[in-house]
N, C-alpha and C positions, 0 to 999 in steps of 0.2 A: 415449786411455787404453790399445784395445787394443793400438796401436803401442807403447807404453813396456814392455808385458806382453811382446811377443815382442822387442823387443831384447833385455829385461833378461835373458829367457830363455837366447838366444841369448848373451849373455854369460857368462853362468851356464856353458853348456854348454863355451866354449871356456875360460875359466878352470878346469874339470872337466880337463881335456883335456890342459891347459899341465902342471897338477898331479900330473897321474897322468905325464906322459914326464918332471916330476923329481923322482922318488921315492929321491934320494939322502938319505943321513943326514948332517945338519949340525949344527954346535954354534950353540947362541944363547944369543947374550949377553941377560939378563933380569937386568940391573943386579948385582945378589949371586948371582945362580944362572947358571950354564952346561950349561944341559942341553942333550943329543944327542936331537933331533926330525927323522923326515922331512922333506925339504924338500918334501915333496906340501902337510905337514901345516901347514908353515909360511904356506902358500902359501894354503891354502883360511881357516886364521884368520884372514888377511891382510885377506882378500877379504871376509870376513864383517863383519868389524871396520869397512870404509871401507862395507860398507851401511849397515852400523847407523846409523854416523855422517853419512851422508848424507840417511838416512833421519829422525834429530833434526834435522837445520840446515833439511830440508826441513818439518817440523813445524814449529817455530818461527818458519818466516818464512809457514806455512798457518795459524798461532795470529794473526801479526799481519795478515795481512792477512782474517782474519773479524773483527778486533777493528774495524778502518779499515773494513772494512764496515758494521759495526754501529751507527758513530759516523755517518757517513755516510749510513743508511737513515732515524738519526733527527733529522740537521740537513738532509734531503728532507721528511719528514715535518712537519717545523716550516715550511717554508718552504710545501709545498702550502698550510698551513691558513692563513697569513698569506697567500699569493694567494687564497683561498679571500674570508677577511674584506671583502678588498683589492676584489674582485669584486661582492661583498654590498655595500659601500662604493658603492661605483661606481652598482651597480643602482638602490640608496634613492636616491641623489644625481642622477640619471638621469630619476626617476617623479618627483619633488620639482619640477626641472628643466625637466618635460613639463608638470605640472601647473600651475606660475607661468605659462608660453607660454599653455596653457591660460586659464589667467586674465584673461591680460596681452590676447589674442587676442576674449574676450567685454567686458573696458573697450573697448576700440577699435568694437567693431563698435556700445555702446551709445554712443560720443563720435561715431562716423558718424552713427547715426542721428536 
């Protein structure tokens, strides 16, 4: 994270930099309008413009991947409690199991004797 902080910085500074050595005036085309704006100024809206936009595509796919999370945390959750039951299953069936041996273990020693 703070790597991403000082590139962005770092980019920040040298697109500051680009900006300011072209501070010519240039006409832009804005579909029905032709206005004369620095080319600094052009340069820094430019700039602003592909953050922003990079900044929603990265939101969006930060939206879907907490949603795939979310979904995710609760077909983990369903499944602990099904191994959970699964377990308890096993255990009863286990003591049941021990107990018939059990049984099975005191016929035999009363048919020995």
């Amino acid at each position: 994270m703070q790597l991403t902080v000082i590139f962005s910085l770092l980019f920040a500074i040298v697109i500051a930099i680009f900006a300011g050595l072209n501070s010519k005036v240039v006409e832009v085309n804005l579909l029905f309008v032709k206005p004369e704006v620095s080319q600094a100024i052009v340069i820094l809206i430019s700039a602003i413009f592909g953050a922003a936009l990079m900044y929603l595509l990265n939101l969006v796919k930060t939206l879907k991947k907490s949603s795939e999370i979310r979904a995710l945390k609760k077909v983990n959750a369903k499944l602990q409690q099904e191994k959970n039951d699964f377990n308890s299953e096993i255990k009863e069936k286990e003591n049941g199991l021990s107990k018939i041996k059990l049984s099975d273990n005191l016929k035999e020693d009363k048919i020995i004797e």
